[in-house]
C-alpha positions in Angstrom: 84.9 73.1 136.8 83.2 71.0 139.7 85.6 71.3 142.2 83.2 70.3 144.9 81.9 67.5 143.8 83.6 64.6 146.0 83.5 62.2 142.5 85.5 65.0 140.5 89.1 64.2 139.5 90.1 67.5 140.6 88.6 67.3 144.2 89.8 64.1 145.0 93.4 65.1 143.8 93.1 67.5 146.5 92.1 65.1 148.8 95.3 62.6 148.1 97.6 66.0 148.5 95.8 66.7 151.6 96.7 63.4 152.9 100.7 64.0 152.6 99.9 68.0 153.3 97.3 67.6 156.3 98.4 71.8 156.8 96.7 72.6 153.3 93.2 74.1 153.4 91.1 72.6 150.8 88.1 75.3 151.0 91.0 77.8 150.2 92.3 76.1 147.3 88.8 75.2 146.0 87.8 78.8 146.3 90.9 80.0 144.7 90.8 77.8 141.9 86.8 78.1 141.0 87.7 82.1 141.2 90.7 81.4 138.8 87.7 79.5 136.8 85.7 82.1 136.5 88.4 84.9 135.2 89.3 82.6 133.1 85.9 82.4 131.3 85.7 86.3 131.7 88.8 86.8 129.7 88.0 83.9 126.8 84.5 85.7 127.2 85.6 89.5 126.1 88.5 87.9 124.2 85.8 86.9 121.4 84.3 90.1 121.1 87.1 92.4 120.7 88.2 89.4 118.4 85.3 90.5 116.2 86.8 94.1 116.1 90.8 92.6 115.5 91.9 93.6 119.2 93.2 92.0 122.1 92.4 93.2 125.5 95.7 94.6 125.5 94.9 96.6 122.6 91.4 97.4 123.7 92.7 99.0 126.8 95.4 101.3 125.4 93.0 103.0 122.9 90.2 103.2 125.5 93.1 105.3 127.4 93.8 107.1 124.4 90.0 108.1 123.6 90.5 109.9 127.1 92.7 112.3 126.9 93.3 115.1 124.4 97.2 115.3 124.0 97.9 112.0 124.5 99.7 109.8 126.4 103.7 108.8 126.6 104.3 104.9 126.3 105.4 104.8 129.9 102.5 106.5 130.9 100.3 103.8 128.9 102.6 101.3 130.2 101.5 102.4 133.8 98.0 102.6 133.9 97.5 99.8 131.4 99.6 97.6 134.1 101.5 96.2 131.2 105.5 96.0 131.2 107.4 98.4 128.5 108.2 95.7 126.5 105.0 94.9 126.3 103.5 98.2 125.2 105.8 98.8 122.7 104.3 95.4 121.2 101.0 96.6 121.7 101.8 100.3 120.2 103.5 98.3 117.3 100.3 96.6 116.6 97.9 99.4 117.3 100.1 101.4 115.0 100.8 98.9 112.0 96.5 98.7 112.0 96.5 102.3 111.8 94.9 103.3 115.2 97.4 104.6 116.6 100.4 107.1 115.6 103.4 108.0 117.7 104.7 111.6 117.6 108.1 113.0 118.4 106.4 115.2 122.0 106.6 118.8 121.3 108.2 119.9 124.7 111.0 117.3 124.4 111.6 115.6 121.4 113.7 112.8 123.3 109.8 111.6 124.3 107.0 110.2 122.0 103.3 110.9 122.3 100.8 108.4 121.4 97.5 109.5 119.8 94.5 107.8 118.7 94.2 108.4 114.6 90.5 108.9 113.7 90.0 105.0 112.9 91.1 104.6 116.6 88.6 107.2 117.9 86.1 105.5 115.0 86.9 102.1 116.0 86.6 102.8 120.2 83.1 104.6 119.5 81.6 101.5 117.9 83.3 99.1 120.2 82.2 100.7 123.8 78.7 100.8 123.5 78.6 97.1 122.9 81.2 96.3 125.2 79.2 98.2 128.0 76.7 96.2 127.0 78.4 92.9 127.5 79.3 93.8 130.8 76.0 94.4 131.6 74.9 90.7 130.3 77.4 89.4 132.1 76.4 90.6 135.5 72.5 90.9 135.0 72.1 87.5 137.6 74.0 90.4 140.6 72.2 92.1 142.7 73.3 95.5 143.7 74.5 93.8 146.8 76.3 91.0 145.3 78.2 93.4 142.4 79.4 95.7 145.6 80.5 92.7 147.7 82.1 90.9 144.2 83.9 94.0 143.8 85.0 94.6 147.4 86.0 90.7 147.5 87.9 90.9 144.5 89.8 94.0 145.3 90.5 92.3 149.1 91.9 89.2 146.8 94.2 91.2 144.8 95.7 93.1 147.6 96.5 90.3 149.1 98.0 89.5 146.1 99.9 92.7 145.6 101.7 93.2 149.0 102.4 89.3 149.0 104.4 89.7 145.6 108.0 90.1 145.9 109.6 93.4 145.2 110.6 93.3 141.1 114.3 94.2 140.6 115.6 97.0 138.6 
């Protein structure tokens, strides 16, 4: 996406809504949106290889969670660090489950809780995934310096602060 570009459809769209909106700053929105861009390939990026191995990213990330711990995790726990909503992880558990990588156990210190574990196709399937995954990561940031991934990275977290105190509260 060209936002720049003074002939692109996009920019001068911002240019007619910065005529009724004279408040609106342009180099914000441009910035905003080529950033939005650019996650956006990311995602569709990774979204074909872990397509390859029959995962979303949602999946991907709960069984990399799992392959960390011993015991297990609850779903809320998942839920939490995944930054995924319980309704959505008990989807993604479904899944995971119904492929066989996952399994969910009545928790031995309070059988009103479930544990999820990886089963040893999860373990199997997370040990052939990272290493290429790692890899693609790499690829995709091999045109960074140093400098640049450290300032991306500090940029990005800046962004989504902003982001995070600007949300509004979530009700219960």
């Amino acid at each position: 996406m060209e936002i720049g570009r003074r002939d692109s459809p996009l920019r001068q769209a911002l240019d007619r809504w910065v005529e009724r909106s004279p408040e609106a700053d342009v180099g914000a929105v441009e910035t905003c949106l080529a950033f939005l861009q650019a996650a956006q390939e990311v995602y569709d990026y990774f979204d074909v290889h872990l397509g390859r191995f029959g995962v979303s990213q949602g999946k991907f990330a709960i069984l990399v969670l799992l392959s960390l711990t011993e015991g297990g995790l609850s779903p809320s726990d998942l839920a939490a660090q995944s930054f995924v909503s319980p309704a959505t992880i008990t989807g993604l558990l479904d899944g995971l489950e119904r492929d066989g990588l996952v399994v969910r156990e009545a928790n031995p210190d309070d059988r009103r809780m479930l544990t999820v574990r990886l089963t040893p196709a999860g373990r199997e399937l997370v040990q052939r995934l990272l290493p290429e995954h790692f890899q693609r990561i790499s690829d995709l940031l091999a045109d960074l310096s140093e400098e640049d991934r450290h300032l991306l990275a500090a940029l990005s977290a800046r962004i989504g602060g902003r982001a995070v105190a600007a949300r509004p509260a979530r009700r219960s």
